[in-house]
C-alpha positions in Angstrom: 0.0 0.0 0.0 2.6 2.8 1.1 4.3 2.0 -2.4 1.2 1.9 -4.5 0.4 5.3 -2.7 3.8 6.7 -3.7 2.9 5.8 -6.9 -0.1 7.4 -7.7 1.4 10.9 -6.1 4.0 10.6 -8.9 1.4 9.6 -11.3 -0.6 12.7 -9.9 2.3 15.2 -10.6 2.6 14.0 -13.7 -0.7 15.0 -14.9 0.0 18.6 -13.1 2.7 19.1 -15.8 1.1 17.8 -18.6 -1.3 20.0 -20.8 -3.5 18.7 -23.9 -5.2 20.8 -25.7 -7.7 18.3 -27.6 -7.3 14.4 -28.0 -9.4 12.2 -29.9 -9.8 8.6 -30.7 -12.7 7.5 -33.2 -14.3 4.7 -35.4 -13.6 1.9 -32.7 -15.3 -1.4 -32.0 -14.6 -3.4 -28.8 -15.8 -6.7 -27.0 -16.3 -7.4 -23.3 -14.8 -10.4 -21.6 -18.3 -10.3 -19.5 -20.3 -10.2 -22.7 -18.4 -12.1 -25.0 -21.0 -11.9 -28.0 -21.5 -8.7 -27.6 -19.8 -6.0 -29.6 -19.5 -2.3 -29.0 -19.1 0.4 -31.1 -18.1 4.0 -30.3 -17.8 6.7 -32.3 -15.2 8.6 -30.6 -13.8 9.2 -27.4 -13.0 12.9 -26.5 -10.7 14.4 -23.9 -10.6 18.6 -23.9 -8.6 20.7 -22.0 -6.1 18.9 -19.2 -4.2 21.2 -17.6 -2.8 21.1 -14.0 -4.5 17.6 -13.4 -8.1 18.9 -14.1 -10.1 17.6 -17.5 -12.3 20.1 -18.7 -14.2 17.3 -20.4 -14.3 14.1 -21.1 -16.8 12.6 -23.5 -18.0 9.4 -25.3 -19.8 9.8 -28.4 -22.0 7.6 -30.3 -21.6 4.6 -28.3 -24.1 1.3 -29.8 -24.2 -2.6 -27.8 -26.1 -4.7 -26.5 -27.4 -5.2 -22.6 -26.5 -9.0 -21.0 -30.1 -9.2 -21.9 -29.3 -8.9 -26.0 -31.5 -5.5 -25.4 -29.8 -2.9 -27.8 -28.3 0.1 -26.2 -27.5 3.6 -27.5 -26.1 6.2 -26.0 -25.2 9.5 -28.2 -23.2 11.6 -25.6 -22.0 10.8 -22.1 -19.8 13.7 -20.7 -17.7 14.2 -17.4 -17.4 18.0 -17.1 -14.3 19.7 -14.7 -12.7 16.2 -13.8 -9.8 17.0 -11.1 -7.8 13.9 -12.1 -5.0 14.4 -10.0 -7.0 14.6 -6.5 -9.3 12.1 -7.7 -5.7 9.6 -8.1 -4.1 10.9 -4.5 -7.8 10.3 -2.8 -7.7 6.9 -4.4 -4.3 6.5 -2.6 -5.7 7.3 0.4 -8.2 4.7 0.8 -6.1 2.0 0.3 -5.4 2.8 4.1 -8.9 1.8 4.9 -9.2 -0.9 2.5 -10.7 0.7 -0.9 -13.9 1.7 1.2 -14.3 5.3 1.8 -15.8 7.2 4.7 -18.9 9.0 5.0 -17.3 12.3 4.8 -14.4 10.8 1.9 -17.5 9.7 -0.2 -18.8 13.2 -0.5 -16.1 14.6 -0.9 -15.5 12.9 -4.2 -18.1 15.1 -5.8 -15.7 18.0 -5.5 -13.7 16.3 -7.7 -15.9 16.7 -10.6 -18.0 19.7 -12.0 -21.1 17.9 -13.8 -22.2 14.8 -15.9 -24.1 15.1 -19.3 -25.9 12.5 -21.2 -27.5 13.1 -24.5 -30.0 10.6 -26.9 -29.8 7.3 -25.0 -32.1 4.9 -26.3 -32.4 1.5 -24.3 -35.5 -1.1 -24.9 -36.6 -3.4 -21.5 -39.2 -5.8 -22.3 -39.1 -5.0 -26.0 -40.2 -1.2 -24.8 -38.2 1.4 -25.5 -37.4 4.3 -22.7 -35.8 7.2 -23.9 -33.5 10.5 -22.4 -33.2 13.3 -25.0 -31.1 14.9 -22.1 -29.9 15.1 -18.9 -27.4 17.8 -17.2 -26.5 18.0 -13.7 -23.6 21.1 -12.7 -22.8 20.9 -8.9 -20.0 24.0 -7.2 -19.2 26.7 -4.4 -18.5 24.1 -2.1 -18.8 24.5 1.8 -16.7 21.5 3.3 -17.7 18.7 1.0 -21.3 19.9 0.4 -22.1 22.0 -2.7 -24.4 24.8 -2.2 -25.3 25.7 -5.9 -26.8 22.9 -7.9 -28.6 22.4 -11.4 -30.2 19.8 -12.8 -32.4 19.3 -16.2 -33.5 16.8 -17.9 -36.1 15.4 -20.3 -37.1 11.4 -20.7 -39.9 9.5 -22.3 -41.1 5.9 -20.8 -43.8 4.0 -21.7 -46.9 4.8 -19.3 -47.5 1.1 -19.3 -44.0 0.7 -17.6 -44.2 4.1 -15.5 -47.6 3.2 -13.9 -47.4 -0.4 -13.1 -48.0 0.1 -9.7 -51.6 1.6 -10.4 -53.0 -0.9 -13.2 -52.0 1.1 -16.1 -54.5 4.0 -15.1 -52.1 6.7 -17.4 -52.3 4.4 -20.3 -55.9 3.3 -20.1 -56.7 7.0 -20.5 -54.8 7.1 -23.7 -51.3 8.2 -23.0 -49.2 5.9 -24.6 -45.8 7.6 -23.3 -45.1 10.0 -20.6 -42.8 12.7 -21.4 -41.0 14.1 -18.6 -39.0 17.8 -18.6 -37.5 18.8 -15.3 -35.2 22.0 -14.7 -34.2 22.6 -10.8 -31.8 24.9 -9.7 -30.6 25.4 -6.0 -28.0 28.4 -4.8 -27.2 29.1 -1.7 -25.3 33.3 -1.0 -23.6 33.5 2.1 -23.5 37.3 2.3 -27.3 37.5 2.3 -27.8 33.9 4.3 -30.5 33.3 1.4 -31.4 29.9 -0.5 -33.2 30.5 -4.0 -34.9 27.4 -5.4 -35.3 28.8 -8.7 -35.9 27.8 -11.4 -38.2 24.5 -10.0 -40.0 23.3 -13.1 -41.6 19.9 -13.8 -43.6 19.3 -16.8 -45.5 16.0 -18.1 -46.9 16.7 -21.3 -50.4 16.6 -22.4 -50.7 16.3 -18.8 -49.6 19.6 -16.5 -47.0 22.1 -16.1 -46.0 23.0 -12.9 -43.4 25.9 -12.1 -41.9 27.4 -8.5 -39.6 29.8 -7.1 -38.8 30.6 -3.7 -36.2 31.5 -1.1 -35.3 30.6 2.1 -33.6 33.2 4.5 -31.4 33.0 7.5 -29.5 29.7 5.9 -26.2 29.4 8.0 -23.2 28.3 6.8 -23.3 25.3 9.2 -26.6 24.0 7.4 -24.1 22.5 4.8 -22.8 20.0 7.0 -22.3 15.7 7.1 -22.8 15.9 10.6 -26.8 15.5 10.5 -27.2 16.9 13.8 -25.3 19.8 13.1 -27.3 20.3 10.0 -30.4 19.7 12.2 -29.8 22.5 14.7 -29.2 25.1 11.9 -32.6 24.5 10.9 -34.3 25.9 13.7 -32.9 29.4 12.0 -34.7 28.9 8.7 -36.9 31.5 7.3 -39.7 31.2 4.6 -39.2 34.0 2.0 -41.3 34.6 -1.1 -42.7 31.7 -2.4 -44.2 31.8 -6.1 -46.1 28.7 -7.5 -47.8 27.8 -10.6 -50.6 25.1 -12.2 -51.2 24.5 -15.5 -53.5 21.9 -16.8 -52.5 20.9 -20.3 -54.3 17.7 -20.4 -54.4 15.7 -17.1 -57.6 17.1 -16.5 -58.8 15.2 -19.4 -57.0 12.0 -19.1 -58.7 11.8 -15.5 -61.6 12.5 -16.8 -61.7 9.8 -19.4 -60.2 6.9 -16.7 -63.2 7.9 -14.6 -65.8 8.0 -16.9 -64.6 4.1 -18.2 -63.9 2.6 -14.5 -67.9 3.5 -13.9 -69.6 3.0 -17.3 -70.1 6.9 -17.9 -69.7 8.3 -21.2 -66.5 11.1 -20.7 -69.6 14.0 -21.6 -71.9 12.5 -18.9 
């Protein structure tokens, strides 16, 4: 351990000195020892930007397999954005002193290692149904210990209502909605100089179902809030004030699709 530690801090300053502007490898095709009739094929693997041990990004591109299940599997974009390489290689050092598995605390603090994920057009089909995620984009930063205080997420899927609403006898899909279309856009920032948590914007859409949009703030949020130690977390809360809260309901065809499921599960006409 002590020498494969040694190793990885050389291994670290080497990536300090090294700078790349753009690398590239395309056209490829690969097989898995674990799926050994399965080939994949990628269009390109991208690496942008290293430069004292931090990737600006690092992407696959047009990747196309097959799940153990012989399902196939697309994925068009899959991105690590503001990878700190060399920290991520001396924290790996690190837990070799406790045996590969990491703290609480050193499991969080992994995510300062790395800025935000992106995925783009994956297509995957379970029980010959296909589930879809135009996109997805999740930025995380301003850190307080381990704990980031400013985070934003979107993201837009479509899954088959018959698969989403298993749990309530198909209910979405007896009323005639074949796929639900998801788009979600959430943003969280914490200021210190004002104390003052903004949830904004808070968006979550189904379509031909509802829209529903939020923003509001939270006031008196200490810096201590942002801690792993739950009861300290706890305590801070009993500071919290509500500040303006904005919310919005839009019906853009739920109303109807209720409508029509109740009208059929008692014999009505959708009129009567």
């Amino acid at each position: 351990p002590a020498q494969l530690r040694t190793v990885m801090e050389q291994a670290a300053n080497v990536y300090e000195g090294i700078r790349i502007g753009k690398f590239e490898l395309r056209g490829m095709k690969m097989r898995m020892q674990m799926l050994p009739d399965s080939d994949f094929k990628v269009a390109a693997i991208r690496l942008t930007g290293l430069e004292n041990g931090r990737i600006a990004e690092f992407a696959i591109e047009g990747l196309d397999g097959q799940s153990p299940q012989k399902e196939p599997i697309h994925i068009g974009r899959f991105a690590f954005k503001g990878l700190q390489i060399s920290s991520l290689m001396r924290q790996s050092s690190q837990l070799t002193e406790s045996g590969g598995m990491p703290s609480k605390d050193q499991a969080i603090g992994l995510l300062a290692l790395l800025e935000g994920i992106e995925l783009n057009d994956v297509i995957a089909t379970a029980t010959k149904q296909t589930i879809r995620i135009d996109s997805f984009k999740l930025y995380w930063g301003q850190f307080v210990g381990s704990i980031p205080t400013n985070v934003r997420l979107s993201a837009k899927t479509s899954v088959p209502a018959n698969l989403a609403d298993a749990g309530t006898g198909g209910m979405l899909s007896g009323a005639g909605m074949d796929t639900l279309t998801t788009s979600i856009d959430l943003g969280v920032a914490w200021t210190e100089a004002t104390q003052t948590l903004d949830i904004s914007p808070a968006a979550i859409e189904l379509v031909n179902s509802f829209a529903f949009t939020a923003k509001l703030s939270v006031r008196n949020v200490p810096r201590s809030m942002f801690s792993t130690d739950m009861g300290q977390a706890m305590a801070a809360t009993d500071q919290l004030e509500a500040g303006p809260v904005e919310l919005s309901l839009r019906d853009t065809g739920g109303l109807k699709a209720a409508l029509t499921q109740y009208a059929k599960g008692k014999g009505l006409s959708e009129d009567d």
